[in-house]
Each structure stands twice: as structure tokens, then as C-alpha cells.
N, C-alpha and C positions, 0 to 999 in steps of 0.2 A: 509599461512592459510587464507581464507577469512575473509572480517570481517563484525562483527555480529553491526550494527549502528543503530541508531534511532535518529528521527530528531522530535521537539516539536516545532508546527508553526514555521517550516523555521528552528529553529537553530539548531546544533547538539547535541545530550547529549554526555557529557565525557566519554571517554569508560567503564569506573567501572561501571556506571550508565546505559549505554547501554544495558551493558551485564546485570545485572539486569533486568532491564525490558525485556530485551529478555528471562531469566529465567522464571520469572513469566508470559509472553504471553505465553510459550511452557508450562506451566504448565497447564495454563487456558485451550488452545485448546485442549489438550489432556483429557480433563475433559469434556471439552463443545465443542465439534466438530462444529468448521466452525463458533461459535460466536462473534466475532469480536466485534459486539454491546456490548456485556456482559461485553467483557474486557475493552473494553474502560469504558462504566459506570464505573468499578472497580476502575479505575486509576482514576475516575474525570475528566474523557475526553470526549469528543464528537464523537471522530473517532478514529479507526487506520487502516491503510492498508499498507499492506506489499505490497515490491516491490523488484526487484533487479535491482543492477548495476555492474559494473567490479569490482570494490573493495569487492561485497558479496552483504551479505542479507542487507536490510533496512527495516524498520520500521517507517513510517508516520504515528505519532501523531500529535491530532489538538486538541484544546480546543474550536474550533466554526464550522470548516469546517464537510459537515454531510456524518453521516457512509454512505457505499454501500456494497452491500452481500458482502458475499466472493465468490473468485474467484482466479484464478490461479493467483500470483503475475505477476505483470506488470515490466515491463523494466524504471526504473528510466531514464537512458541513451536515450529512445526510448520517453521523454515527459510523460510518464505515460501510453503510450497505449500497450494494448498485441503486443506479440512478431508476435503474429500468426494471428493477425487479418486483414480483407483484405478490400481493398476500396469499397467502396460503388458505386456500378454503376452507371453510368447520366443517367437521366431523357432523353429518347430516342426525347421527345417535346425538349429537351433545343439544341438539334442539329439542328434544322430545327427552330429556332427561329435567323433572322437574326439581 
């Protein structure tokens, strides 16, 4: 079964505790679609964003680091960056720059 984790600056929460705040984020978003700001204020946090990795769902909270929309979860495993996003082209100048 995947598992449902959250991590508070850096460290992990216990899994009862986890799974907790995982209740209450799914209870938030389905109330307040796509607020992520809200929820966090609610907890007394600054941020949260969900992401995944091989183990399942994650949940990055922060108590300093700042919110960003929401958006498709990110790949924990991939750095933080979408699964699906694609490199940014070169500057066609930086090829003719010897």
C-alpha cells in the first residue's frame, strides 16, 4: 500500500501523525479546492506542497519556506521538479559566443 508521509522542515512526522495531517489536508482541499495557503495558515505553517515519490504521496510542510499555487504534485525523487517538464532552450547568441 503506498504510503501517505509528511515531512515539517526537513524531518519526518510519525506515521499516526502523518496520516493525520493527511486527513485534515484532504478534508481542507475538498472544502477549499486547490488552497493550500489556507491550509497551511490553519496548521500554523507557512507552506505546504505536496509531491511524490516511490514510497507514495508526501506532504512538505514548512514553518518559514513560502507557499506556491498549487499545481500538479512534483516528483520528490526528480529534486522537486514536474515529471513532465521540459528544458529550457539556449539562447541561440550563447552558441556563437566564443
Amino acid at each position: 500500500m503506498p504510503r501517505l508521509a509528511v515531512t515539517l522542515d526537513g524531518a519526518p512526522l510519525p506515521e499516526e501523525e502523518a496520516r493525520a495531517f493527511w486527513g485534515r489536508f484532504s478534508a481542507w482541499m475538498e472544502e477549499h479546492k486547490g488552497d493550500l495557503a489556507g491550509f497551511a495558515k490553519s496548521e500554523g505553517l507557512a507552506s505546504v506542497h505536496p509531491k511524490t515519490s516511490r514510497e507514495g504521496a508526501l506532504l512538505v510542510a514548512s514553518r518559514s519556506a513560502a507557499q506556491e499555487p498549487y499545481r500538479n504534485a512534483t516528483s520528490a525523487d526528480a529534486g522537486g521538479s514536474p515529471k513532465n517538464q521540459t528544458p529550457q532552450k539556449a539562447d541561440k547568441t550563447d552558441k556563437n559566443r566564443g
